[in-house]
C-alpha positions as CSV (number, residue, x, y, z in Angstrom):
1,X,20.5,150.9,146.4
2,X,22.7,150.3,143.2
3,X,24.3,152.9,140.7
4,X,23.3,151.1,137.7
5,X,20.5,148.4,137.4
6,X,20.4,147.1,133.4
7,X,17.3,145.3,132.3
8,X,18.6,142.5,130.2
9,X,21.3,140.6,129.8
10,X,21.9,139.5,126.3
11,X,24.8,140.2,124.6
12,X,24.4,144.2,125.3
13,X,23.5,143.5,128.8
14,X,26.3,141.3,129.5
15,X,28.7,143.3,127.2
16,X,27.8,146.7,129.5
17,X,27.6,144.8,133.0
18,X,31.3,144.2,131.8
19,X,32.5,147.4,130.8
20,X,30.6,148.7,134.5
21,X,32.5,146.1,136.2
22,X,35.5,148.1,136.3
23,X,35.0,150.5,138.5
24,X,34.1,151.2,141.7
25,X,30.3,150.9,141.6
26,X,27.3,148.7,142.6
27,X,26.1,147.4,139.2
28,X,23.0,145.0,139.0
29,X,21.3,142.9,135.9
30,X,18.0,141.9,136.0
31,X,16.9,139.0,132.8
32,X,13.8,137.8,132.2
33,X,15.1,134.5,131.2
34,X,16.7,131.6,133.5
35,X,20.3,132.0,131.6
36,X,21.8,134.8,130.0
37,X,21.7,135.0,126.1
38,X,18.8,133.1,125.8
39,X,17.0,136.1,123.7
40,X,17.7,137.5,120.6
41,X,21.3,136.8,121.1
42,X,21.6,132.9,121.1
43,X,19.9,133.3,117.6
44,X,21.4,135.3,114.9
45,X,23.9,134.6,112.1
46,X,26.9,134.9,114.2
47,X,29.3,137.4,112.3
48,X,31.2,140.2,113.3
49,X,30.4,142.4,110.2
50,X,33.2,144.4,108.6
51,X,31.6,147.9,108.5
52,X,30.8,148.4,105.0
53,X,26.8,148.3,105.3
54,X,26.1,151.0,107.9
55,X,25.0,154.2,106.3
56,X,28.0,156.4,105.7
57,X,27.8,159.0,109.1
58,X,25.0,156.8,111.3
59,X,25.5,155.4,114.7
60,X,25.7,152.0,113.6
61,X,28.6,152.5,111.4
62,X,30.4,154.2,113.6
63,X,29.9,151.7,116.6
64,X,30.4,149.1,113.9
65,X,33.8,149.5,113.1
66,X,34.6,150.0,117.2
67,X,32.7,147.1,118.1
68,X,34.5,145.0,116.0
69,X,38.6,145.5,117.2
70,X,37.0,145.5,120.4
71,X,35.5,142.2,120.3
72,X,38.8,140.8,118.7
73,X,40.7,141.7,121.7
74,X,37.9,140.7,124.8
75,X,37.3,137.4,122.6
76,X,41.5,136.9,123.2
77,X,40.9,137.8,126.9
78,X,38.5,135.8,127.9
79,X,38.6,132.7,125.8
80,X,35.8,132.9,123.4
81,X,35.9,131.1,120.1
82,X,36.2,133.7,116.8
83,X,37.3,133.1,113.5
84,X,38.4,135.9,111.2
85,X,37.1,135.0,107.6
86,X,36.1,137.7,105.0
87,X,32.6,138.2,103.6
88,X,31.6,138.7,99.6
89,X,28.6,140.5,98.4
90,X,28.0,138.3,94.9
91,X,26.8,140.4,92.4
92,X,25.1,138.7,89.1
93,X,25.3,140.2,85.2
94,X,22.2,142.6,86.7
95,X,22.8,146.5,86.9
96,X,21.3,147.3,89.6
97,X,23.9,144.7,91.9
98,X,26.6,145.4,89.9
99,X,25.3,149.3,91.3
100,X,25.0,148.1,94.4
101,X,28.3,147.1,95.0
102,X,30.1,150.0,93.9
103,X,27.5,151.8,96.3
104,X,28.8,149.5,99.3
105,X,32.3,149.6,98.5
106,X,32.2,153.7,98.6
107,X,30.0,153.3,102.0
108,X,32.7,151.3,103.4
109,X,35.8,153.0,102.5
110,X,33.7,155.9,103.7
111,X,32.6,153.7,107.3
112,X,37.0,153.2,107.5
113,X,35.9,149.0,106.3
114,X,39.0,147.3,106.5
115,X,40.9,146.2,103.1
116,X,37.5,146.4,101.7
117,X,37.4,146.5,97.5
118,X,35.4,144.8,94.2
119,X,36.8,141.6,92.7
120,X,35.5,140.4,89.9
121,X,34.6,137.2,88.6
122,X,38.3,135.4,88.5
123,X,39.8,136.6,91.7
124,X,36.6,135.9,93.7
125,X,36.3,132.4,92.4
126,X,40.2,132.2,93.2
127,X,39.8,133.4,96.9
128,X,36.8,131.7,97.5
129,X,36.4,128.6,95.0
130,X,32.8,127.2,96.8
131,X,30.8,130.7,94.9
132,X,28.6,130.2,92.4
133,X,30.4,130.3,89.3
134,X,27.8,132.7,87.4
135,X,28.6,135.6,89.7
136,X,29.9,138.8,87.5
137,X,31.7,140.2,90.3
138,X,31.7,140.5,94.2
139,X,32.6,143.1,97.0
140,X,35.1,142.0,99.1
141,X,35.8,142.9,102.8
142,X,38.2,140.9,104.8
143,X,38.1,142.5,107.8
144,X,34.8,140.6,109.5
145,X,34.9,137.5,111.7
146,X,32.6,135.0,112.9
147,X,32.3,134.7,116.8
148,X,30.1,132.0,119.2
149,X,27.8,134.4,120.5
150,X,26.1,133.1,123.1
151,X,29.6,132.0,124.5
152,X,30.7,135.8,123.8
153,X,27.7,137.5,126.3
154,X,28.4,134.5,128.6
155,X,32.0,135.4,129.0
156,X,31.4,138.8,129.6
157,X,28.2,138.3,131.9
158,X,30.8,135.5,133.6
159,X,33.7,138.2,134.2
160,X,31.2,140.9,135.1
161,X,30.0,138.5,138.5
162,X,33.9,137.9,139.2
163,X,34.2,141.7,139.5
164,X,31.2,142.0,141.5
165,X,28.1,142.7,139.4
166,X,24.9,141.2,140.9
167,X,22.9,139.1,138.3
168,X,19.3,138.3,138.8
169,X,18.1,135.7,136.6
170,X,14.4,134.8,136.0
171,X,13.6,138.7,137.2
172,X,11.4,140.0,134.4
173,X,11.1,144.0,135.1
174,X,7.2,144.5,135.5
175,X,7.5,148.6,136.4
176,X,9.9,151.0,137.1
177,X,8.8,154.3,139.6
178,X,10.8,157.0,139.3
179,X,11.7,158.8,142.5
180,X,13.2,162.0,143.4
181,X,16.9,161.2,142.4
182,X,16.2,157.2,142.1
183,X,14.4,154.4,140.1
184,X,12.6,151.7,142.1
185,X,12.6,148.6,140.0
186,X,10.3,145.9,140.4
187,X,10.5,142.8,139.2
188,X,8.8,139.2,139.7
189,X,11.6,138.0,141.9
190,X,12.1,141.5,144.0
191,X,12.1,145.0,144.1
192,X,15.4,146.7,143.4
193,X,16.8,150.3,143.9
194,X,18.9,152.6,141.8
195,X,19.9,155.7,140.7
196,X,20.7,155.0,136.7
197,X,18.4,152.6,134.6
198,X,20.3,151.1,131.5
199,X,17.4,149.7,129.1
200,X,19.1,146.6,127.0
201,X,16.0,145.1,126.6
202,X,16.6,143.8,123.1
203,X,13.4,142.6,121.7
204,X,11.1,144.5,124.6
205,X,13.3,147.5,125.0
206,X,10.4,149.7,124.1
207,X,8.2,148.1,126.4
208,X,10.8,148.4,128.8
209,X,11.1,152.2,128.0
210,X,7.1,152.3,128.5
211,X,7.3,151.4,132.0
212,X,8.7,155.1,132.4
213,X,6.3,156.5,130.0
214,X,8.3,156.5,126.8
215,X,5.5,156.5,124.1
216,X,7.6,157.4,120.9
217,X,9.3,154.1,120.2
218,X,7.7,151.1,119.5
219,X,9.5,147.9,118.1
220,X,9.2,146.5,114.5
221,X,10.3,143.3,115.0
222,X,11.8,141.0,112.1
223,X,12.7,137.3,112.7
224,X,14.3,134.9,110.4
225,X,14.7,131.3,110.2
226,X,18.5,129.1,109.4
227,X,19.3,125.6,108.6
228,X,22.2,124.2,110.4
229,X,24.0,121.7,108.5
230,X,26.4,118.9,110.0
231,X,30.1,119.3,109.7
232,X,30.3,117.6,106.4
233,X,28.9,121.1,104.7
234,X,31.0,123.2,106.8
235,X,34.3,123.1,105.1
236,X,32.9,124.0,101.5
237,X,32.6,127.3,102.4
238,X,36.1,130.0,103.9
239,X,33.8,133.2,103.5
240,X,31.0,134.6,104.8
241,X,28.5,134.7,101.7
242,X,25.6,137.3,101.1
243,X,23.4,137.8,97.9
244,X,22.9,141.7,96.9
245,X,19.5,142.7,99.0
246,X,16.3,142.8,96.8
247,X,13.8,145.8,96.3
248,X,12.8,146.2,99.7
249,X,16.2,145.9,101.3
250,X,16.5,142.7,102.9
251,X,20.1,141.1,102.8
252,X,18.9,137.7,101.8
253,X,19.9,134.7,102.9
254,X,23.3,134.1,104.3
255,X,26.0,130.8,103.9
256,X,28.3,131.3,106.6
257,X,30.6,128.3,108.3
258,X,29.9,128.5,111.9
259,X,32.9,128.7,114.6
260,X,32.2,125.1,115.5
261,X,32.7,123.7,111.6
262,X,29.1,123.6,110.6
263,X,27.3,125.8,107.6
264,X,24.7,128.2,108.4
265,X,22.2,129.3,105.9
266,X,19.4,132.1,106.9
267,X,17.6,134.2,107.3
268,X,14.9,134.7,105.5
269,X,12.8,137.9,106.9
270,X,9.2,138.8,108.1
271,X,8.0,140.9,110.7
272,X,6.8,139.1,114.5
273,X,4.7,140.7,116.6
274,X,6.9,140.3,119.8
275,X,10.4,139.2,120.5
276,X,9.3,136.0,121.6
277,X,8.3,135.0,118.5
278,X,10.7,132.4,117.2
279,X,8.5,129.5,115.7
280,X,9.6,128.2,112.2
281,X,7.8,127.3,109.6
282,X,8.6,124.0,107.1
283,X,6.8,125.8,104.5
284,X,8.8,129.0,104.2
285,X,11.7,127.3,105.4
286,X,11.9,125.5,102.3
287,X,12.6,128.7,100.8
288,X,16.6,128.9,101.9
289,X,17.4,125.8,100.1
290,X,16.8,127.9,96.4
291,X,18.5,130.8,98.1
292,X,20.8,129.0,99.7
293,X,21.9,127.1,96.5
294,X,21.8,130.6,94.4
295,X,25.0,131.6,96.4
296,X,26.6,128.0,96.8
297,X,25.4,125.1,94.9
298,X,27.4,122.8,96.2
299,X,25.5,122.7,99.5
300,X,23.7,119.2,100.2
301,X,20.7,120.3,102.1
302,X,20.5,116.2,102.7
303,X,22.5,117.7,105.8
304,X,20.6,119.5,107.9
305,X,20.6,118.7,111.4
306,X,18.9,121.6,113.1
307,X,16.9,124.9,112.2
308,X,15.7,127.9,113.9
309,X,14.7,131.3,114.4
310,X,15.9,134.7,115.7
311,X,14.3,138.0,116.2
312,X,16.0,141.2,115.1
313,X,15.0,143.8,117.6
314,X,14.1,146.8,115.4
315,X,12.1,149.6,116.4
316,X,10.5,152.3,113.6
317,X,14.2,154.3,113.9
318,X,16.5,153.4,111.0
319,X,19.5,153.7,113.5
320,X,20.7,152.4,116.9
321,X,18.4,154.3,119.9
322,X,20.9,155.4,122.6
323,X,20.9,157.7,124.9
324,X,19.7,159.0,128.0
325,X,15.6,159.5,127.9
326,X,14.5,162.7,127.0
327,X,11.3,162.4,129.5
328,X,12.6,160.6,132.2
329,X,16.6,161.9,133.7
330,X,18.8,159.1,134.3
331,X,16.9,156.5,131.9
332,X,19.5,155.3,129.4
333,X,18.3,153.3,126.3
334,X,20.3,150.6,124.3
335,X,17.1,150.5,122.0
336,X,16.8,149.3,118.6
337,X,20.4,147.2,118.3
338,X,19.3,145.2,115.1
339,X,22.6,143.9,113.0
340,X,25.4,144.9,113.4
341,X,24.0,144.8,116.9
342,X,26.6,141.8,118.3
343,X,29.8,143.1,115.9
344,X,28.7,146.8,118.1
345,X,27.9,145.3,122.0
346,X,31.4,146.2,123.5
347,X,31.5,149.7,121.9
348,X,27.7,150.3,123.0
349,X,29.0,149.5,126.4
350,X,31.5,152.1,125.7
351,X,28.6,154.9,125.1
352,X,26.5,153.9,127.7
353,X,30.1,154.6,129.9
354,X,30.2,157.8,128.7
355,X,26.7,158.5,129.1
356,X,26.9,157.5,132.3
357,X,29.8,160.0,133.2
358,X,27.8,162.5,131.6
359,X,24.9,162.5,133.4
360,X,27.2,163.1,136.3
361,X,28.0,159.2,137.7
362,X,31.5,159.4,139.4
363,X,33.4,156.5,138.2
364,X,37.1,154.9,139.8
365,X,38.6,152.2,138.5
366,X,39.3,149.3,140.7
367,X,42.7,148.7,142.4
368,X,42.0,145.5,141.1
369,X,40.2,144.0,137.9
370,X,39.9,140.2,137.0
371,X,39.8,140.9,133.1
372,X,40.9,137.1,131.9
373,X,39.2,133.6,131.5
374,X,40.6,130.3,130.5
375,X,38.8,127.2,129.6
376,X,39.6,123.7,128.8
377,X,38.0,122.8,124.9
378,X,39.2,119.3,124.9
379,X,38.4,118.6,121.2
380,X,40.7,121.3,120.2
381,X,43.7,119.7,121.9
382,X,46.5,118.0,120.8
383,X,47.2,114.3,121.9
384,X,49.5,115.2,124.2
385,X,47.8,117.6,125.8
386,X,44.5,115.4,125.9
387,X,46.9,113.2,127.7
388,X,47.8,115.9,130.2
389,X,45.0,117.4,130.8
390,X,43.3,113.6,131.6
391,X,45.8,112.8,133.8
392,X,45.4,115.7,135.7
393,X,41.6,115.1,136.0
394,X,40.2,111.8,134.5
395,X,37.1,112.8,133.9
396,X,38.1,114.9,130.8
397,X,38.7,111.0,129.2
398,X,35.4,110.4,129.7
399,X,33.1,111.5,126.8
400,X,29.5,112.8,126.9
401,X,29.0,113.8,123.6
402,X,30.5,111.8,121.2
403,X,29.3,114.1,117.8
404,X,31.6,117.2,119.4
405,X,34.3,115.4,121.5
406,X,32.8,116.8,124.9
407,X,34.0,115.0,128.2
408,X,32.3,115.1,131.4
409,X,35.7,117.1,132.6
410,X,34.1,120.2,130.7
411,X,30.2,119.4,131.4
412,X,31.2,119.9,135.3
413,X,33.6,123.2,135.1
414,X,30.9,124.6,133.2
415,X,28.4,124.0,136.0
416,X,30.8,125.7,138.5
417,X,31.2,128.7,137.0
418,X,30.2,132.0,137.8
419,X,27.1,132.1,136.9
420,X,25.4,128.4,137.3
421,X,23.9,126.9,134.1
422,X,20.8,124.8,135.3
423,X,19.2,123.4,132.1
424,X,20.2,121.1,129.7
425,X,20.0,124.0,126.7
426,X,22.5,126.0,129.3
427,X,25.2,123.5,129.2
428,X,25.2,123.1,125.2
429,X,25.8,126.9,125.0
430,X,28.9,126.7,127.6
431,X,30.4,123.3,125.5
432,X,28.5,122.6,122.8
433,X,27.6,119.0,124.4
434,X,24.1,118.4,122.2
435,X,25.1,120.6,119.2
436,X,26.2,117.7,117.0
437,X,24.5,115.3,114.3
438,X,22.7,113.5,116.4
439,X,21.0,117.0,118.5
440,X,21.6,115.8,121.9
441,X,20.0,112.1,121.4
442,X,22.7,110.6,122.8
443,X,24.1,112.9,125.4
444,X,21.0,114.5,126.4
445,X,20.2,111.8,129.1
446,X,23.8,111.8,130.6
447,X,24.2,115.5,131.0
448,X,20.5,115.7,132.7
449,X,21.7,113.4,135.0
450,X,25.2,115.2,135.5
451,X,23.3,118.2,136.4
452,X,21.1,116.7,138.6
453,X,24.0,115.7,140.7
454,X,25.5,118.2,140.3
455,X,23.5,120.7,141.6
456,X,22.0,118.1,144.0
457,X,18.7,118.0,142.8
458,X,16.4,115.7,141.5
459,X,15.9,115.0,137.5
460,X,12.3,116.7,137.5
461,X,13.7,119.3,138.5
462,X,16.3,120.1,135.5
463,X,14.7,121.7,133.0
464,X,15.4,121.7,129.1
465,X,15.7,125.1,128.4
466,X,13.4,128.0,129.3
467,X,11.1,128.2,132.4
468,X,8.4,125.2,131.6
469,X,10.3,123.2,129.7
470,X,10.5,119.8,131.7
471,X,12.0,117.1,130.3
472,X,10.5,114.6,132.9
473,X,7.8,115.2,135.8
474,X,7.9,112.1,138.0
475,X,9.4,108.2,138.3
476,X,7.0,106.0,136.8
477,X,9.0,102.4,138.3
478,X,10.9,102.0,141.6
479,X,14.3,100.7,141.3
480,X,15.6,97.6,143.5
């Protein structure tokens, strides 16, 4: 029997299991997937928003703003890779942006946005030469960031474990009964117990809500496609770069660097039916490169070495959904967290905290609380310390992937930690190995076999990324 089971374990999963983990209670996380972040969160634009877009007095702006100095001090913590870097909202000689602007810089001084005010054409060229030269004028907010995120839920799933929270991987909740003063949840690797239900399903939290008999949210999903370009794109741009949204309120398509010194342009938007739906498209695709080139046209699109998509998980309620379940005591939904859904995680932890305490859940915090992480990103040393570092274990001088300076040093830690990558697609999100120009095509084979041996199994059985995924099914020739 636990306290607290949550369903999923993306970046609000991982970002509650955390806040949880420092008390006194039994905490469990069941995720349909074989890793963690491997949902909505390992695909999205990667920015920790500055505040100014929420509607003035909604959840979201509120949690926004929270979310935000939060993340800035668990990113310090635990050794996750942000960049503070300011975002502009162009506006062309058209009324209605030049409008629009004005309208977002009263929202944010209204939201408490950081620093946020209108430049106009000069001054935004001069704090950000790479804009499009056209531009009339541009808000200006400096007090967003841009963050790894699926190394940001994996550090805070990671520390959750140390404290004591049991994760269940590959345990997609199939019902939930609803006992007398507890929840029997049952999934396809086991049937668990608990008194509090914590719904961050993401892109199935309100099919997740149904298995309780929630009828009165239903999800309205939106996915969008990027281009990642190589590294040579990546230092043309110092801001995080948005177009005014057109009639029907989509943002446009985003230029952002990327924590790891590439350039990010997406999303376009269109609605999914599920929150599995992540297939692109070369056709619409092709669409960015115009957008893209409206905002910076100095972008060589010659450059791209990767593209994907990501599913926002909306539901039909403008705001975030969170709260305990009107029909169902004890049943707490983290619903609906579209954007700024991974600048809010650590302060929607926060409410579900409070919730918690206010449906009556005692909570003591622990005599002791393991709230710090440390790894060893080799490319970001300095000679000497490369030096040091090798001598102390020589396997960091031997490199894996040669497009982002990985060494088999940080391939190995990564598979010893808390919680055990066991796919190929795993490792690239703990150390980028695979991330580079080349997508893998030269480190691929080497850390497949590094896991296998690892983990002391055989090659078959490492799989790329999600359950089905094999990379190779059997030996075709006997070795001598």
């Amino acid at each position: 029997m636990y306290d607290v089971l949550i369903v999923g374990c993306g970046v609000i999963g991982a970002a509650t299991a955390y806040q949880l983990s420092r008390y006194d209670l039994s905490v469990c996380v069941c995720e349909r997937y074989n890793d963690v972040a491997n949902g909505c969160t390992k695909a999205n634009t990667a920015i920790l928003h500055a505040g100014f877009d929420c509607p003035v007095g909604s959840m979201e702006a509120r949690l926004n703003i929270r979310g935000i100095k939060l993340a800035e001090e668990i990113c310090e913590k635990l050794d996750v890779e942000r960049i503070p870097m300011p975002t502009f909202i162009i506006a062309y000689d058209n009324p209605h942006e030049l409008n629009y602007i004005e309208e977002l810089y009263k929202r944010g001084v209204a939201n408490g946005a950081e620093g946020v005010r209108i430049v106009d054409h000069d001054e935004a060229l001069r704090l950000e030469p790479g804009l499009n030269p056209n531009i009339k004028a541009a808000l200006y907010a400096p007090g967003s960031a841009i963050i790894n995120p699926w190394e940001y839920c994996i550090a805070m799933a990671e520390t959750a474990v140390r404290n004591g929270v049991d994760l269940k991987l590959e345990s997609e909740v199939t019902a939930i009964e609803k006992k007398d003063d507890y929840f029997v949840v049952i999934t396809n690797s086991g049937v668990y117990e608990a008194k509090y239900v914590i719904n961050a399903g993401g892109g199935w939290s309100a099919q997740v809500y149904n298995l309780i008999g929630g009828n009165d949210l239903y999800q309205t999903n939106f996915a969008g496609q990027y281009f990642v370009l190589d590294k040579s794109q990546g230092n043309k741009l110092h801001s995080v770069v948005f177009p005014c949204p057109d009639e029907h309120g989509f943002k446009g398509v985003c230029v952002t660097p990327t924590v790891h010194g590439n350039l990010l342009v997406g999303p376009d938007c269109y609605e999914v039916p599920d929150g599995d739906h992540v297939g692109t498209d070369p056709a619409t695709l092709e669409t960015l490169k115009a957008e893209g080139h409206r905002s910076m046209p100095g972008i060589d699109f010659r450059e791209i070495i990767h593209e994907y998509a990501g599913v926002r998980p909306n539901t039909q309620i403008p705001d975030f959904v969170i709260g305990e379940s009107p029909i169902c005591s004890h049943f707490i939904n983290l619903a609906g967290i579209k954007s700024p859904g991974l600048s809010s995680a650590p302060s929607i932890a926060e409410e579900a905290e409070s919730i918690l305490r206010e449906c009556g859940l005692e909570m003591k915090e622990k005599d002791e609380f393991i709230d710090s992480r440390k790894r060893i990103i080799f490319r970001h040393l300095s000679d000497e310390e490369k030096q040091e570092v090798i001598k102390n274990n020589p396997l960091y001088g031997r490199i894996i992937c040669r497009c982002e300076t990985v060494t088999e040093g940080e391939i190995i830690e990564a598979i010893h930690r808390p919680i055990v990558p066991r796919t190929v697609d795993a490792i690239k999100r703990r150390c980028n190995a695979g991330m580079g120009r080349c997508q893998g095509g030269f480190c691929g084979p080497r850390v497949h076999e590094i896991l296998a041996r690892e983990l002391g199994v055989s090659q078959e059985e490492i799989l790329m990324d999600e359950q089905g995924s094999f990379i190779i099914t059997s030996a075709i020739k006997e070795g001598r």
